[in-house]
MIKE-323832 format. One record per residue (C-alpha): x, y, z negated; residue in one letter. Coordinates in Angstrom, 3 decimals. Layout:
N
X=X | Y=Y | Z=Z | r=a
...
END
This chain:
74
X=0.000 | Y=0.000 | Z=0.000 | r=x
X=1.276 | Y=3.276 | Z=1.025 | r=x
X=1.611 | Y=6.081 | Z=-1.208 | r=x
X=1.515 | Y=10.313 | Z=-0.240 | r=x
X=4.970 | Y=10.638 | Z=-2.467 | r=x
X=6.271 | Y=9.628 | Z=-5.965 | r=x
X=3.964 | Y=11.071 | Z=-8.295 | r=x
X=0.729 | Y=9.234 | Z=-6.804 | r=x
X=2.940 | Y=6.014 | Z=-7.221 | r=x
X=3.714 | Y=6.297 | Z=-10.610 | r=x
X=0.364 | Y=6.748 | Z=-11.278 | r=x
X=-0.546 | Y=3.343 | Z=-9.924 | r=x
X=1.910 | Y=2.152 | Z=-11.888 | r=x
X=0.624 | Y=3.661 | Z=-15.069 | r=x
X=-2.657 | Y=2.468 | Z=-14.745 | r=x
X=-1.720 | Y=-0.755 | Z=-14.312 | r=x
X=0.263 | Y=-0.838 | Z=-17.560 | r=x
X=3.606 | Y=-1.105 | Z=-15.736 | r=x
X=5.315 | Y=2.423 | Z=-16.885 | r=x
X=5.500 | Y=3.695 | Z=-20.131 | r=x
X=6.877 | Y=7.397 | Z=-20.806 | r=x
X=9.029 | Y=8.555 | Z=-23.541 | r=x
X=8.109 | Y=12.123 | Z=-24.749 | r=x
X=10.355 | Y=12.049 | Z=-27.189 | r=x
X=14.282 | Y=13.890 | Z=-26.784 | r=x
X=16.772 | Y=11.606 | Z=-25.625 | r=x
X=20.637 | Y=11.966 | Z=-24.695 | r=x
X=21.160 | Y=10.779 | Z=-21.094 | r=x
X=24.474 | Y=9.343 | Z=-22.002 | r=x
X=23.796 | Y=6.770 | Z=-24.982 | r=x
X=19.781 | Y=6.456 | Z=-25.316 | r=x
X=18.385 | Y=6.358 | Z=-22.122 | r=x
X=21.162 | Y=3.487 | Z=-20.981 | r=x
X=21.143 | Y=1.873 | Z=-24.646 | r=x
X=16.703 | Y=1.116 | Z=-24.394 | r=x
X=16.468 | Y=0.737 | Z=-21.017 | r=x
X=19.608 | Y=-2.177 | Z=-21.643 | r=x
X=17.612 | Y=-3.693 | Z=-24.623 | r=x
X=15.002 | Y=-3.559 | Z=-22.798 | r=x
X=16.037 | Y=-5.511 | Z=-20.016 | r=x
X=18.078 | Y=-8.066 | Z=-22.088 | r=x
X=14.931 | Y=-8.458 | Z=-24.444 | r=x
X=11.960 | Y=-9.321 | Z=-22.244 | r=x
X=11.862 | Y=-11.936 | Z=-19.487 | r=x
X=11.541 | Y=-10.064 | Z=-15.551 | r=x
X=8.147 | Y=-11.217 | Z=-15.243 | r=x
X=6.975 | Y=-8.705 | Z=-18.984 | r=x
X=9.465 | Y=-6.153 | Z=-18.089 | r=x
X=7.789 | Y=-2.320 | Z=-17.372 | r=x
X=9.281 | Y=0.887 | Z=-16.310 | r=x
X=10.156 | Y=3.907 | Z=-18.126 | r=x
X=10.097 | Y=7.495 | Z=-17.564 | r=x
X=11.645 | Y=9.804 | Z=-19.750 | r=x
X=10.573 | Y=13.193 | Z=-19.883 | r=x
X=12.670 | Y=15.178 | Z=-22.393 | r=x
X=16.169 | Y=14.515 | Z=-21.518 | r=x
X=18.418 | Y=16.459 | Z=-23.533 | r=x
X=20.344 | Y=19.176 | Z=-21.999 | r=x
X=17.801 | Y=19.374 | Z=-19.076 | r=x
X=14.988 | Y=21.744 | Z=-19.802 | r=x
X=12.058 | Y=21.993 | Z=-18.125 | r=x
X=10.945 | Y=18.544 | Z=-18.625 | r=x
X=13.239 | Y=16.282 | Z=-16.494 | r=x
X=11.692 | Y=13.130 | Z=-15.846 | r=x
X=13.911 | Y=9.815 | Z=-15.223 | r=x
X=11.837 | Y=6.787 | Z=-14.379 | r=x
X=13.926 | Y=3.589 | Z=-15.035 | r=x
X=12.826 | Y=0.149 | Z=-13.451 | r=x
X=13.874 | Y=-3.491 | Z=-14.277 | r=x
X=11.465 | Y=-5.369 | Z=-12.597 | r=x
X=10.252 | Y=-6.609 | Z=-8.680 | r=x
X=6.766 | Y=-5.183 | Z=-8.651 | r=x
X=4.324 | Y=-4.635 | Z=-5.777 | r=x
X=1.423 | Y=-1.860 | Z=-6.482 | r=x
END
């Protein structure tokens, strides 16, 4: 299924329960790499979601950084 440009496909993927966002402030460095890791190592591919994270330190205005582990077809 086609999609018009990012946004409308991460919607898809929200509503389907496949991405998860992360309002809260993380480094790029050390958290986003060190939960997106643990998250990979932690859940077999089949369980395994994306994540977006939209309060990356040191990037204002709401930098978003969708991080995906998983073959999926929306």
């Amino acid at each position: 299924m086609p999609y018009d440009g990012l946004r409308p496909y991460l919607d898809a993927l929200e509503k389907k329960n496949l991405l998860k966002w992360v309002d809260r402030e993380v480094d790029r460095d050390w958290e986003i790499g060190t939960v997106t890791r643990m998250m990979f190592r932690a859940m077999p591919e089949e369980r395994r979601i994306g994540l977006g994270f939209r309060n990356i330190k040191g990037f204002p205005g709401g930098a978003s950084s969708p991080a995906w582990w998983r073959r999926h077809s929306t």
